[in-house]
Structures are given as C-alpha cells and as structure tokens.
N, CA, C and O atoms as a Tripos MOL2 file, in Angstrom:
@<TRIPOS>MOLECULE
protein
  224   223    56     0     0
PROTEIN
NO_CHARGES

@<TRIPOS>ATOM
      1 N           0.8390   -1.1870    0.0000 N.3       1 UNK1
      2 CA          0.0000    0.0000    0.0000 C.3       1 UNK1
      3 C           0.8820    1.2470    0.0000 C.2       1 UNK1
      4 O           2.0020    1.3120    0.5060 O.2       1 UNK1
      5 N           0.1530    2.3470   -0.7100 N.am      2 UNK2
      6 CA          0.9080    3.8100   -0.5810 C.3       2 UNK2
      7 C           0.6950    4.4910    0.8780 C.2       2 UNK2
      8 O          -0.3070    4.1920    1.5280 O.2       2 UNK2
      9 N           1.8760    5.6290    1.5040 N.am      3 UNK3
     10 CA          1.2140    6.4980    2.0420 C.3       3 UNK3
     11 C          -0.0490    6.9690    1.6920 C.2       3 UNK3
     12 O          -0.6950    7.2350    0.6780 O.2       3 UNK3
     13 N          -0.2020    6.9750    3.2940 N.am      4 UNK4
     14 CA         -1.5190    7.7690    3.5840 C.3       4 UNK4
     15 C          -1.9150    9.3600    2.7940 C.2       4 UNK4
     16 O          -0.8410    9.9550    2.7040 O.2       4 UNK4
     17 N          -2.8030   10.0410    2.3350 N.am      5 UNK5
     18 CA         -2.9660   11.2260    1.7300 C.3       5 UNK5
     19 C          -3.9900   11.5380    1.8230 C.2       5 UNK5
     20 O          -4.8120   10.6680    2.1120 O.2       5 UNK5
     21 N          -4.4690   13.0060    1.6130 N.am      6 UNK6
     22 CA         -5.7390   13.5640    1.9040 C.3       6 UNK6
     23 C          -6.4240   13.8230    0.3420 C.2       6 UNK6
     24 O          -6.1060   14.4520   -0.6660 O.2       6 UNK6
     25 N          -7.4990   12.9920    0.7520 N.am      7 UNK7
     26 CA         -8.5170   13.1250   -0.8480 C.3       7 UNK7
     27 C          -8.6200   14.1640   -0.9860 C.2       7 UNK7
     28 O          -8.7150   14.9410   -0.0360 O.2       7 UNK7
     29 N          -8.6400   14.6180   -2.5300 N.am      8 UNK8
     30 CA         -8.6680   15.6420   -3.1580 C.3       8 UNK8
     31 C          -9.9200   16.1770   -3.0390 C.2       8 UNK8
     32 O         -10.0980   17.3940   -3.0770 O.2       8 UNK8
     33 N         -11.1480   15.0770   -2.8420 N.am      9 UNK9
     34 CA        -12.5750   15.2450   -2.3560 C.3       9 UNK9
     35 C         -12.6730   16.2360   -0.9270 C.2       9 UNK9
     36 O         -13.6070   16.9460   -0.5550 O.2       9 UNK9
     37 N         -11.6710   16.0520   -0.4520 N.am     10 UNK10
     38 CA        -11.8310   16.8560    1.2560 C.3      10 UNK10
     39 C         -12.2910   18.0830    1.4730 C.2      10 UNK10
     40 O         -11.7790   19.0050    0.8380 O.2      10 UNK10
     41 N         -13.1520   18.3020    2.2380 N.am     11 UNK11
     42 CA        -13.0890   20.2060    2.0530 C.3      11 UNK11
     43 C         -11.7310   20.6570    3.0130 C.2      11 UNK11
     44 O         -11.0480   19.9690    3.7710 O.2      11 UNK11
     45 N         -11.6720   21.6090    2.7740 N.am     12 UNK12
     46 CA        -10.8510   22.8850    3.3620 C.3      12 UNK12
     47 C         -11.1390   22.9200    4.9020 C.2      12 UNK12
     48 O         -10.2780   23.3310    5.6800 O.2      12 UNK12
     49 N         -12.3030   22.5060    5.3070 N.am     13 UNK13
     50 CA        -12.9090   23.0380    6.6070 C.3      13 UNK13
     51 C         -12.2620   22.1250    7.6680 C.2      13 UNK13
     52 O         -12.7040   22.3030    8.8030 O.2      13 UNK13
     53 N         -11.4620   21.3370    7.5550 N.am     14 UNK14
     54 CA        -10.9670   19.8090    8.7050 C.3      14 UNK14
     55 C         -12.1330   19.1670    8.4780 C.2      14 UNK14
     56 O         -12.3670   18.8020    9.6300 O.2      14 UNK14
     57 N         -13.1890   18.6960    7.7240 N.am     15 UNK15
     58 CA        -13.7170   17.4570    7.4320 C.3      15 UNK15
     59 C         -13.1540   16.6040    6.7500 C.2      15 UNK15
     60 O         -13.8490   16.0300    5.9120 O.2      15 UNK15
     61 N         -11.8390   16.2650    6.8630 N.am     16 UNK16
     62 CA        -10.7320   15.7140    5.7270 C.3      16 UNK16
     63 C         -11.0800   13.6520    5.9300 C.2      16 UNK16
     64 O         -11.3140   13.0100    6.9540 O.2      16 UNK16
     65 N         -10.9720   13.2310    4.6080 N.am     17 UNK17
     66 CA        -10.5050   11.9590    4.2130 C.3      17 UNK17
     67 C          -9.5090   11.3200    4.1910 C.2      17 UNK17
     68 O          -8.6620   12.0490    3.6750 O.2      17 UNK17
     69 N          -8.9440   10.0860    4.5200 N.am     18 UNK18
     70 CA         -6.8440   10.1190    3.4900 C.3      18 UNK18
     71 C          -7.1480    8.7950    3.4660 C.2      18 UNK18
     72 O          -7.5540    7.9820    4.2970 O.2      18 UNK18
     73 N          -6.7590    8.7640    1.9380 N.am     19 UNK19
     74 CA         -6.9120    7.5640    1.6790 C.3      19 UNK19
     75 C          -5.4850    6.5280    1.4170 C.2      19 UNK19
     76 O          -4.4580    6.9430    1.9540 O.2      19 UNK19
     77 N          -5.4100    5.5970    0.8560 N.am     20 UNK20
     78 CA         -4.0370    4.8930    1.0960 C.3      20 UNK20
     79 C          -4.6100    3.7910   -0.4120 C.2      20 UNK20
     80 O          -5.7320    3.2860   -0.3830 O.2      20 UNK20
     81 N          -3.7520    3.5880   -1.4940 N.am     21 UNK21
     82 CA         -4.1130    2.8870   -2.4120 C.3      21 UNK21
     83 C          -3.1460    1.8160   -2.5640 C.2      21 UNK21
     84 O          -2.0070    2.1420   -2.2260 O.2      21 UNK21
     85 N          -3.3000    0.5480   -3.0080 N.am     22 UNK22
     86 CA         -2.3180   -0.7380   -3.3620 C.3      22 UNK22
     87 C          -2.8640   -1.2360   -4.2730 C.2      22 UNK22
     88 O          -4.0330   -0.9650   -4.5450 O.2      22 UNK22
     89 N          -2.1430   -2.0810   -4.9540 N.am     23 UNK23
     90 CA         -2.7580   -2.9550   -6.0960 C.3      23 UNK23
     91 C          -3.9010   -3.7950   -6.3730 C.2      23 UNK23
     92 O          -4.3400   -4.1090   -7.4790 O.2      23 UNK23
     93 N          -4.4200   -4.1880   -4.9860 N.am     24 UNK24
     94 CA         -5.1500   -5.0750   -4.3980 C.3      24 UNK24
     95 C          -6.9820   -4.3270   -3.7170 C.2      24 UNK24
     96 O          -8.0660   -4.8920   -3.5700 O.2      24 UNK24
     97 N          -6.5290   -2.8370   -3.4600 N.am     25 UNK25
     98 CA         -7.8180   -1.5020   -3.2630 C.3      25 UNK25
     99 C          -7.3980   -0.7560   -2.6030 C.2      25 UNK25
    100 O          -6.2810   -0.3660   -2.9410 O.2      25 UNK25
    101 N          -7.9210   -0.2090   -1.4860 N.am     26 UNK26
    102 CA         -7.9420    0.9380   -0.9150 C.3      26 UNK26
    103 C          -8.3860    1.0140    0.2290 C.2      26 UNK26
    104 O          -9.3270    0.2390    0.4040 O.2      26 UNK26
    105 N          -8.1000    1.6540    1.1490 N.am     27 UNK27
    106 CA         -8.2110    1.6330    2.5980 C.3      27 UNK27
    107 C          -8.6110    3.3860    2.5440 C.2      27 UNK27
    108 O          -8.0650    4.1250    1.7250 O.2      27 UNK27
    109 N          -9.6630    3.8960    3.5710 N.am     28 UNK28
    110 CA         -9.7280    5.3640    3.6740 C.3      28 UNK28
    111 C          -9.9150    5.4220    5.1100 C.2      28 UNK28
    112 O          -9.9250    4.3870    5.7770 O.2      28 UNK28
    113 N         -10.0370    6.3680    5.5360 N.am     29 UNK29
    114 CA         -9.9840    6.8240    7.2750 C.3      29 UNK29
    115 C         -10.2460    8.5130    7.1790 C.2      29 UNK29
    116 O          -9.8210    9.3630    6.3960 O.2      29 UNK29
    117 N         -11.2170    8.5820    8.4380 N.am     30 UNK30
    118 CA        -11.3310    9.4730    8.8170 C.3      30 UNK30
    119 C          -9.9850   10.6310    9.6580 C.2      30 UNK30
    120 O          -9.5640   10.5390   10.8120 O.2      30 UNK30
    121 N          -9.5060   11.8540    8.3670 N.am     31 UNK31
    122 CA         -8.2760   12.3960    9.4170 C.3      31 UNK31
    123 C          -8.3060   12.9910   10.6390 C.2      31 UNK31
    124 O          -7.3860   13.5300   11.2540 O.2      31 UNK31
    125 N          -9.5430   12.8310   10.9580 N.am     32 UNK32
    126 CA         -9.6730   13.5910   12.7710 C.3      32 UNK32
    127 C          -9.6090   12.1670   13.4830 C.2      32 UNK32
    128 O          -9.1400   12.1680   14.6210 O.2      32 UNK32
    129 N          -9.9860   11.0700   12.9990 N.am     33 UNK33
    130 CA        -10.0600   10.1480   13.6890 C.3      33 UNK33
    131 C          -9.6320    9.1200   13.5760 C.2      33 UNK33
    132 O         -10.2940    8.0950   13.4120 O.2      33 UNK33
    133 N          -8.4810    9.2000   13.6410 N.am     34 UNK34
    134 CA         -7.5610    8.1240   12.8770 C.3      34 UNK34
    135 C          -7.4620    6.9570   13.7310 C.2      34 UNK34
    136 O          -7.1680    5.8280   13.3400 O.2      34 UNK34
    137 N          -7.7900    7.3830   15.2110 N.am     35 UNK35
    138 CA         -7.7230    5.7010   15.7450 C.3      35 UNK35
    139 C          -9.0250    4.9340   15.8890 C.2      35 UNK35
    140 O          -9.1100    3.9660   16.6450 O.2      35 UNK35
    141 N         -10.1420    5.4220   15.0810 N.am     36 UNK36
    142 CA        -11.0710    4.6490   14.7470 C.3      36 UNK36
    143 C         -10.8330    3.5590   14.1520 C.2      36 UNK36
    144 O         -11.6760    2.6930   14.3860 O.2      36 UNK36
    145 N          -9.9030    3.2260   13.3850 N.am     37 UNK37
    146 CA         -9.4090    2.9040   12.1890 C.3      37 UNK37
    147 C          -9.8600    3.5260   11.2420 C.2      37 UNK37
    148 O         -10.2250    4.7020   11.2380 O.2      37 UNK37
    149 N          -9.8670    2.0900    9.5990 N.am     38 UNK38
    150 CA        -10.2760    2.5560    8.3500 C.3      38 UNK38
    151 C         -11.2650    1.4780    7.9280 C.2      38 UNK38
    152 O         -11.4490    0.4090    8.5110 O.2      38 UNK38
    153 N         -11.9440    1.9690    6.6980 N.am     39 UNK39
    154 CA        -12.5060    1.1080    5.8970 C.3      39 UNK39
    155 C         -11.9320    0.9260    4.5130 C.2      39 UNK39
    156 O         -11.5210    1.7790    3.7250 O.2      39 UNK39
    157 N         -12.0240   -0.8480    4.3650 N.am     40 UNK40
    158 CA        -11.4280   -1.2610    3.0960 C.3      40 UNK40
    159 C         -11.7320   -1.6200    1.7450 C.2      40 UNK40
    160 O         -12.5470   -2.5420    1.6960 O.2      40 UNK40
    161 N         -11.3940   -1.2480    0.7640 N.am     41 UNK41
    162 CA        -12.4980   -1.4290   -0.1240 C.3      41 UNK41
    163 C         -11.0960   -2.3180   -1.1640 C.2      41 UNK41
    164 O          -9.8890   -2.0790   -1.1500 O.2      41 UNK41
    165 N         -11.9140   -3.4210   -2.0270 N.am     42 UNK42
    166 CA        -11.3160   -4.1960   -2.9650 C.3      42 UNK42
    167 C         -11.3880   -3.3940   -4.1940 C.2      42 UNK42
    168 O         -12.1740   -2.4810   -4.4420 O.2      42 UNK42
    169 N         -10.1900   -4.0050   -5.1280 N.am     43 UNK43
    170 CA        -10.1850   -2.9570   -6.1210 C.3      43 UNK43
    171 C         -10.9700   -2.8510   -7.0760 C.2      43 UNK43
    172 O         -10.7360   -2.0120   -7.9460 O.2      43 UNK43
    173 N         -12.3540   -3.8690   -7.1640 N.am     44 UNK44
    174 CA        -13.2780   -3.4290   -7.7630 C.3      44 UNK44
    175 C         -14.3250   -2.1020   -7.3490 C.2      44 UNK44
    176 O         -14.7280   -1.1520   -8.0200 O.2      44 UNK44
    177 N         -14.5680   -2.5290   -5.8650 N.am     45 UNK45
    178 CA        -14.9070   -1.4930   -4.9940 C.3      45 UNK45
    179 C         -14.6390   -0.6510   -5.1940 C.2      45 UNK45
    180 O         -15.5070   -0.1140   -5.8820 O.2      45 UNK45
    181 N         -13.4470    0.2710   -4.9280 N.am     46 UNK46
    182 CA        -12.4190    1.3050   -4.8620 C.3      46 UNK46
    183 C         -12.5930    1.6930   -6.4510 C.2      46 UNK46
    184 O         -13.2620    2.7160   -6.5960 O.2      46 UNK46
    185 N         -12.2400    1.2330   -7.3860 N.am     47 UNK47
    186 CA        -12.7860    1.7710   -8.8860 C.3      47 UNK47
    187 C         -14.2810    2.0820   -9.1930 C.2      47 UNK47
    188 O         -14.4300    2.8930  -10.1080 O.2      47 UNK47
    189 N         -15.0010    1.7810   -8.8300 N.am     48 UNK48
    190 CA        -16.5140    1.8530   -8.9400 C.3      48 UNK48
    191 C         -16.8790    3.1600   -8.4530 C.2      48 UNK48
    192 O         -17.6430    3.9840   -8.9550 O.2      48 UNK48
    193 N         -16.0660    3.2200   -7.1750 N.am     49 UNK49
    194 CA        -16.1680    4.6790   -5.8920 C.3      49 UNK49
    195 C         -15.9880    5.3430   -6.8290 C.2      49 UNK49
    196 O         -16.9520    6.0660   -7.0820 O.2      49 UNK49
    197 N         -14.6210    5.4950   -7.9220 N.am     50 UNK50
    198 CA        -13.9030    6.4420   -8.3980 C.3      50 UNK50
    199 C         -14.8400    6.7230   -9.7470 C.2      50 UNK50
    200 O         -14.7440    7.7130  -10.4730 O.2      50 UNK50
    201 N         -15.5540    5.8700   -9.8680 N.am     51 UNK51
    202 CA        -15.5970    6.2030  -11.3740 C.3      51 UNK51
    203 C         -17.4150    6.6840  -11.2360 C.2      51 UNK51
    204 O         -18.0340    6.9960  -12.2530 O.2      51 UNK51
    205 N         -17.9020    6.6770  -10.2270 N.am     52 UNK52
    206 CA        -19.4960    7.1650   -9.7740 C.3      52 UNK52
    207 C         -18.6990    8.6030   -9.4380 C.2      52 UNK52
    208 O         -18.8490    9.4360  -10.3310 O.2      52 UNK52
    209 N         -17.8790    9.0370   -8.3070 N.am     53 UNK53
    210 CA        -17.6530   10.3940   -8.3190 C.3      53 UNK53
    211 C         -16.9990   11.3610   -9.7990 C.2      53 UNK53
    212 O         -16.9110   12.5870   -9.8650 O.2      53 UNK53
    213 N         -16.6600   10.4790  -10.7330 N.am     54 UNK54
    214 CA        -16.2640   11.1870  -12.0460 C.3      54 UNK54
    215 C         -17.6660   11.3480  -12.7630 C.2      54 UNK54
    216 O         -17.6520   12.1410  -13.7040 O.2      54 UNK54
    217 N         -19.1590   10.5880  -12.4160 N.am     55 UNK55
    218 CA        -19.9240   10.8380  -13.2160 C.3      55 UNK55
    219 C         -20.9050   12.3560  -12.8430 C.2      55 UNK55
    220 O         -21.4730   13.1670  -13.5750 O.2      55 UNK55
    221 N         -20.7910   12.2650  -11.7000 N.am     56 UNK56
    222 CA        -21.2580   13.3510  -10.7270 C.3      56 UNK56
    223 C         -21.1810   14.6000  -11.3630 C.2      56 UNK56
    224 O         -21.5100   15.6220  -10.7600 O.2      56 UNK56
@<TRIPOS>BOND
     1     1     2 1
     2     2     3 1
     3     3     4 2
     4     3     5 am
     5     5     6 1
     6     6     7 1
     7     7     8 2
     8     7     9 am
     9     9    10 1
    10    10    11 1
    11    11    12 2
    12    11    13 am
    13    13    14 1
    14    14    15 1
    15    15    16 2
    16    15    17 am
    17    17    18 1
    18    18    19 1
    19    19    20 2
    20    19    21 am
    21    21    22 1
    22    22    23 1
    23    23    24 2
    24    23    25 am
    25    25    26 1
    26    26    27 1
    27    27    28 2
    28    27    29 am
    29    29    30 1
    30    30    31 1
    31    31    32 2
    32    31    33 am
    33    33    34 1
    34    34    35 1
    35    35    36 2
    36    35    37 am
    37    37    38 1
    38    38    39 1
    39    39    40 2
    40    39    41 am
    41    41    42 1
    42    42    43 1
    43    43    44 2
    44    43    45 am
    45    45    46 1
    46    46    47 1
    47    47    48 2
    48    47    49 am
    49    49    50 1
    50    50    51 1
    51    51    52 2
    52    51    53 am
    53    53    54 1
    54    54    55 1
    55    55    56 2
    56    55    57 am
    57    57    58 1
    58    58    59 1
    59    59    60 2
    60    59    61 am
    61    61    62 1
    62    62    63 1
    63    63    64 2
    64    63    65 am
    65    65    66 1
    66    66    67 1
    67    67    68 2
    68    67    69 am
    69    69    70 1
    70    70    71 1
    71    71    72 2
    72    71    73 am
    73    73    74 1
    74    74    75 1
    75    75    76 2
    76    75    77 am
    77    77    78 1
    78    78    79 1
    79    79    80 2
    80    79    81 am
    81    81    82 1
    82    82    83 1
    83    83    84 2
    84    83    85 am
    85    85    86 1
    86    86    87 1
    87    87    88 2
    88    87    89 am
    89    89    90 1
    90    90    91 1
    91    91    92 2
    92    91    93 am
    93    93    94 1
    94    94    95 1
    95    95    96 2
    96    95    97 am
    97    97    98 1
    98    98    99 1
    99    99   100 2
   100    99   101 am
   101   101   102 1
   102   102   103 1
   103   103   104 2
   104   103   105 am
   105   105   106 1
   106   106   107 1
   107   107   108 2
   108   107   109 am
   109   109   110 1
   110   110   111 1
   111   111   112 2
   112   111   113 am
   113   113   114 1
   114   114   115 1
   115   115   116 2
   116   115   117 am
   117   117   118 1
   118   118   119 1
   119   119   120 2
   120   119   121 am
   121   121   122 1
   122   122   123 1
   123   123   124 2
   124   123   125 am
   125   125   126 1
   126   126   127 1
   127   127   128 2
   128   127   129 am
   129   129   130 1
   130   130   131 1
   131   131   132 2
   132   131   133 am
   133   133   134 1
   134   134   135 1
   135   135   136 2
   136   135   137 am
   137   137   138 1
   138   138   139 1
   139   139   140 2
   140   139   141 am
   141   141   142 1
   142   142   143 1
   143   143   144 2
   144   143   145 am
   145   145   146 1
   146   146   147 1
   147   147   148 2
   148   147   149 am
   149   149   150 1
   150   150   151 1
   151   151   152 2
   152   151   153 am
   153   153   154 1
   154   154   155 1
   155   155   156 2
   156   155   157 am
   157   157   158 1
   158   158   159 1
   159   159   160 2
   160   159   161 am
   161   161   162 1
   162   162   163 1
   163   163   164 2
   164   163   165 am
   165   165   166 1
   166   166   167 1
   167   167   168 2
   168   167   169 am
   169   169   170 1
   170   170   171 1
   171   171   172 2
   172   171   173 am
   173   173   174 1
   174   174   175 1
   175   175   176 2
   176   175   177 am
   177   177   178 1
   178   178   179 1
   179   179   180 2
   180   179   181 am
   181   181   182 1
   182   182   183 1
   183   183   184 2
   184   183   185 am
   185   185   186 1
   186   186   187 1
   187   187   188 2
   188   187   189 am
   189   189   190 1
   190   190   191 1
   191   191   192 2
   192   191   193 am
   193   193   194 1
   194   194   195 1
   195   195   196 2
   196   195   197 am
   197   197   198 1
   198   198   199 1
   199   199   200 2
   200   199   201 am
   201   201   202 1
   202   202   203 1
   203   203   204 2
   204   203   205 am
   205   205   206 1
   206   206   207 1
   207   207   208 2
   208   207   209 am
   209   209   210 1
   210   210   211 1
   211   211   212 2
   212   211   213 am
   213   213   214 1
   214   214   215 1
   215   215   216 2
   216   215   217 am
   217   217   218 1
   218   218   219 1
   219   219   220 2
   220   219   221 am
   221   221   222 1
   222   222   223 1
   223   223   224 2
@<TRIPOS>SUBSTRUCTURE
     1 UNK1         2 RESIDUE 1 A UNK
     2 UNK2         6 RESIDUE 1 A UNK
     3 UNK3        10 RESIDUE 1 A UNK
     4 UNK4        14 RESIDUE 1 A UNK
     5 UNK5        18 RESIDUE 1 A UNK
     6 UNK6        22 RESIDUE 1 A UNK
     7 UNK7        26 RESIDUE 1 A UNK
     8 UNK8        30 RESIDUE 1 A UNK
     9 UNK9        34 RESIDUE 1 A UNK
    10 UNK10       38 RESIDUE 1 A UNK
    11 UNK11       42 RESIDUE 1 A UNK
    12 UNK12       46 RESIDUE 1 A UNK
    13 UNK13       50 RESIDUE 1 A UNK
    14 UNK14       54 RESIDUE 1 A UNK
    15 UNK15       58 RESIDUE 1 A UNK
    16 UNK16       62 RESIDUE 1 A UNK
    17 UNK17       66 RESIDUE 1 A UNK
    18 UNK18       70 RESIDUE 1 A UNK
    19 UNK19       74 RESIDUE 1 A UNK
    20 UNK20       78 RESIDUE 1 A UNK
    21 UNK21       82 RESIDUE 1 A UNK
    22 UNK22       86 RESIDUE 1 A UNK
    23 UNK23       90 RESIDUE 1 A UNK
    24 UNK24       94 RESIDUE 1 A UNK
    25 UNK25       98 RESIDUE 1 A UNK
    26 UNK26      102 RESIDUE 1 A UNK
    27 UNK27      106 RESIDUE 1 A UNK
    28 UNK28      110 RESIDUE 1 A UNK
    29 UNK29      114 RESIDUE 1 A UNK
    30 UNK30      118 RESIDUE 1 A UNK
    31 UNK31      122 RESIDUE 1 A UNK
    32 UNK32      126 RESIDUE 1 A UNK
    33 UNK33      130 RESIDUE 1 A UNK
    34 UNK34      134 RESIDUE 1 A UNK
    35 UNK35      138 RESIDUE 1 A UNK
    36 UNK36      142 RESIDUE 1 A UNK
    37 UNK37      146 RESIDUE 1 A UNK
    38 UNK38      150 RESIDUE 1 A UNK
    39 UNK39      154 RESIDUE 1 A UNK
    40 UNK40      158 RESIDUE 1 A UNK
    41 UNK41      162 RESIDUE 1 A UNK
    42 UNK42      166 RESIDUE 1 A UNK
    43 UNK43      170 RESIDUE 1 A UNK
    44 UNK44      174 RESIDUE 1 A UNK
    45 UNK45      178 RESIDUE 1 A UNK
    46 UNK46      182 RESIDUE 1 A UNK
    47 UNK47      186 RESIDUE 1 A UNK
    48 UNK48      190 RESIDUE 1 A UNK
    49 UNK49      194 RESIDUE 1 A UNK
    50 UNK50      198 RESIDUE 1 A UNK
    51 UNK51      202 RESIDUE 1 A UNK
    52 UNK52      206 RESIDUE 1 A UNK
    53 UNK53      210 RESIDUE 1 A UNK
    54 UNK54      214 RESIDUE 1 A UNK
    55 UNK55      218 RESIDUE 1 A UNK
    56 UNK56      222 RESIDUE 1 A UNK
C-alpha cells in the first residue's frame, strides 16, 4: 500500500478523508479520527467509488 494522503474530495474546513491505495484496493480513514481505524475497499470497490464520483 501507498502512504496515507488527503482526498482531493476533502473540504478545506478539517472534514478531511486520506486515503491509502495498493494494487489489491484501498483503505480510507477518517483524518480527525484516525484511531477509529479505516474502511477497506477491494479494487473493484475502490474503482466503482472512483468512477461514480467522475460521473457526478
């Protein structure tokens, strides 16, 4: 998996995302709340996410 990073989706306001990508999907987490953990998505998952927010 990559470092952690803040979605480009995030607002400005500290409602921030960071997501983390690998070959395999994607992991995202809340950045205020990082010891909640994360949720994981497979890389069909994780492409589907991506490609519904490009239709938007």
């Amino acid at each position: 998996m990559s470092d952690w990073h803040k979605s480009s989706y995030s607002s400005t306001s500290g409602q921030c995302v960071e997501a983390r990508e690998g070959v395999h999907g994607a992991d995202v987490r809340d950045t205020q709340n990082r010891e909640a953990g994360h949720l994981s998505f497979s890389r069909t998952e994780w492409l589907a996410a991506l490609a519904a927010t490009l239709t938007k």
